[in-house]
N, C-alpha and C positions, 0 to 999 in steps of 0.2 A: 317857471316852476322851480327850476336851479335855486338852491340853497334854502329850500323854504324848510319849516318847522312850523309844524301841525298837530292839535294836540284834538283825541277825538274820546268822547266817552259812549260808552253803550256800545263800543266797537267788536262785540261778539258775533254779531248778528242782524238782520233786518239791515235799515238804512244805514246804521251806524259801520257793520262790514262793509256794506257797498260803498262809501264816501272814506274809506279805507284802501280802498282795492281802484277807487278812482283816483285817488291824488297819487298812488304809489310807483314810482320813475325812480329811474337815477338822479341825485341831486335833492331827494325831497326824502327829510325826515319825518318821524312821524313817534307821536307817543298815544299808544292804542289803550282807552283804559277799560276794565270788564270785567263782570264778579267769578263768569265763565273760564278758569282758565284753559279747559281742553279745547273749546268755540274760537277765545282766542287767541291760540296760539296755532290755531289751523287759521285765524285770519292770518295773523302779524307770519305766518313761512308766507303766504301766498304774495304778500308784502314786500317779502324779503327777495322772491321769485323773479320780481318785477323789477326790482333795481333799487328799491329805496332801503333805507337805512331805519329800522325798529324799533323802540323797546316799546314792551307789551306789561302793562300794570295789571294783576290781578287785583281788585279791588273793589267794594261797593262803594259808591257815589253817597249811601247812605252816612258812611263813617267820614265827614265830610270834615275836620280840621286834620285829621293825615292827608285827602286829599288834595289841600289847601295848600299844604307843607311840599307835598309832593311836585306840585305843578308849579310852586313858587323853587324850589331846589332846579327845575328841569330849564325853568326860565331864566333863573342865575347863569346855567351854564352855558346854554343858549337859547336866546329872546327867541320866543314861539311870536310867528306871527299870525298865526289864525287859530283859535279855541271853538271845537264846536260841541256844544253841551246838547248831546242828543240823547243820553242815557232815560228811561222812561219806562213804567210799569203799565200794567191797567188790568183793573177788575169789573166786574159788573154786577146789576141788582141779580138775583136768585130769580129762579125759572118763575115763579109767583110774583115778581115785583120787591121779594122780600128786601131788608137793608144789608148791604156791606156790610162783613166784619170788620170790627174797628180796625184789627191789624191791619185788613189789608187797607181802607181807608189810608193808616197812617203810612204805610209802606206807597204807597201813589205820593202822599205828599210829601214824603224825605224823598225820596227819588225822583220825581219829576222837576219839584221844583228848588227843594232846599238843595239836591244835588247839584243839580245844574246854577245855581248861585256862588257855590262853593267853588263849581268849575270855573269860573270867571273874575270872580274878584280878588283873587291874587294875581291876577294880569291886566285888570285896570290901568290903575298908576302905574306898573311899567309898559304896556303901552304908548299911554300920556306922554311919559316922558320921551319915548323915544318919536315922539306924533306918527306912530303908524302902527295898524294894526287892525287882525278882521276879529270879531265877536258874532259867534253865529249860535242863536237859541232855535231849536229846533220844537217847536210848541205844536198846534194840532188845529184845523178847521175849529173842532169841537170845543175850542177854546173862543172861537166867535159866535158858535150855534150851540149851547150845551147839549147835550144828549141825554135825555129821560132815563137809559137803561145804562149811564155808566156819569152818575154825577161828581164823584171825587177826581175823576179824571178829568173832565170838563173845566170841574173848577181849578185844578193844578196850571192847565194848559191856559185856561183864561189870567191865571196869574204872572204866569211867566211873559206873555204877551204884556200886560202891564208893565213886568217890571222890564223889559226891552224898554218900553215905548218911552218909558221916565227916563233911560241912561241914554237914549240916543242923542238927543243934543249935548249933554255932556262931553261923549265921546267924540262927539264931531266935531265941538271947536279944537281938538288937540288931533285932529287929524285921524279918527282911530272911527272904523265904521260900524258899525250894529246893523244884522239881518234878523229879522223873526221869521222865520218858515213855519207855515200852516200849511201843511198837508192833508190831504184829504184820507180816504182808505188805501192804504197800503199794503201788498202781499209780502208779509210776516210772517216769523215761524208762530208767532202767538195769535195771529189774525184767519190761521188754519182752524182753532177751534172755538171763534167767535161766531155766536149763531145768529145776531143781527141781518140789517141790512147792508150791504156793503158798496154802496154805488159807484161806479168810475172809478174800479180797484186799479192802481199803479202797480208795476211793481218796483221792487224796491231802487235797483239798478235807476230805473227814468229816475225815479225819485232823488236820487243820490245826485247825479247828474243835473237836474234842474235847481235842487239848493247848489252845489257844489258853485254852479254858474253864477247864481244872484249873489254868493259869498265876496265870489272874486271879482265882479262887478263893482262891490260897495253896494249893493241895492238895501233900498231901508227894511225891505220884507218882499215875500213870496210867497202864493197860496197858491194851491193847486188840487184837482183839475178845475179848471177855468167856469165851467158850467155848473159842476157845483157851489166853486165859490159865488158866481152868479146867484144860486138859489138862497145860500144862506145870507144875501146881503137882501134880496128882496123879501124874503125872507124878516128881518130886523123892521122892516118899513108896514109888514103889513099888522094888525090887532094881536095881541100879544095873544086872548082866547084862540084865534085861528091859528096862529104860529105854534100854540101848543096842542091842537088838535088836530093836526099834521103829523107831530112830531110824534103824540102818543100812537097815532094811527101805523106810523110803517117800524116806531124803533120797540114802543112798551106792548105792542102785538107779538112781534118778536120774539120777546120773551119768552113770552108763553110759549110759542111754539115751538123753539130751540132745546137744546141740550142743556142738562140742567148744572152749567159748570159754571167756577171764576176762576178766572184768570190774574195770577198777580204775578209778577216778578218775573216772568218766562214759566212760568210755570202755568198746569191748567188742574183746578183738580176735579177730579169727576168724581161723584159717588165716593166721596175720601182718601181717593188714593191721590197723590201729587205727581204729576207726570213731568219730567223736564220736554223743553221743545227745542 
């Protein structure tokens, strides 16, 4: 780990803290990015606690050519070798089924996935050039199984697994690796007031820890927990009617009978007031 440069977004909180607080040693830089600055700047001390070296970007992922500018500035001064674009929203259908507001809609899709593009493609081509380097997208199960009660996040997360799966032989002939992590349910500050299902909840620590491994590995991708990802690949094989009458059975029942919030941004709002988490 001696001399590494690590550059992580969504680093306020959830997996993105944990995989913060995991790589942080003597010897290991690290550039934390987050729109949170009080989140993280209580990550990036604890960081600092541990022995590694910080700087903490206050920043949305959203406003995506300053971060571009940013990450490419950080990599002039010293070549990052592992980027992990974990930064991530999510909302859901209205306690009836009803649709997404566009905003938050467009806020899942600048964040999830136009962020995390942003994150990366100023360290391609140096990368390349240097033939070494890790690229780690941090996508979601629900990007291989969409989810009936949260479909702009489904399809963010099916996006971003695309767009891995297109750069990876690229990257590999210059020596430079691509992970996609699909995670299953994870315990989140924002997954405290999701009323769904939540099966073979991680929490976020394991989580951090099992991508953290496949990163450093080289591994082409990682899903987890195991039995879930099981279900959603038999899942894919069996009639698409059935697959959907499953789905509507344990996620758009749900709905209805949960609390009647969305959640966008870290945020949850109930009843119109906007709560931070």
């Amino acid at each position: 780990m001696s001399g590494r440069h690590i550059l992580i977004t969504g680093a306020s909180g959830g997996i993105g803290a944990a995989l913060a607080r995991h790589y942080a040693r003597p010897g290991v830089a690290l550039v934390l990015v987050a729109r949170h600055a009080g989140r993280l700047g209580a990550v990036a001390e604890a960081c600092r606690e541990r022995g590694a070296q910080v700087s903490a970007l206050t920043l949305d992922v959203r406003e995506s050519e300053a971060l571009a500018d940013l990450i490419a500035r950080f990599d002039a001064e010293r070549p990052i070798d592992t980027v992990i674009a974990n930064a991530g929203v999510e909302s859901s259908l209205g306690r009836e089924g009803q649709a997404e507001l566009l905003s938050d809609a467009l806020a899942q899709i600048r964040t999830n996935f136009e962020g995390a593009v942003a994150t990366v493609l100023p360290l391609l081509d140096p990368m390349r050039a240097r033939g070494a380097g890790r690229v780690v997208l941090v996508a979601s199960l629900a990007g291989r199984m969409p989810l009936p009660d949260q479909p702009t996040y489904s399809a963010t997360k099916a996006g971003l697994i695309a767009f891995g799966e297109a750069l990876r032989p690229v990257l590999a002939a210059r020596g430079v690796s691509l992970t996609v992590a699909c995670p299953g349910f994870v315990a989140t500050g924002m997954s405290r007031d999701y009323g769904g299902w939540r099966p073979l909840e991680w929490s976020a620590e394991r989580a951090a820890a099992a991508i953290a491994a496949a990163a450093d590995r080289g591994a082409r991708g990682i899903a987890f927990p195991w039995p879930l990802v099981a279900l959603v690949g038999l899942g894919r094989c069996v009639p698409a009617r059935l697959r959907e009458w499953v789905l509507r059975l344990f996620f758009v029942a749900d709905i209805r009978r949960g609390a009647p919030s969305t959640r966008v941004g870290g945020m949850v709002r109930v009843e119109g007031e906007s709560v931070h988490r």
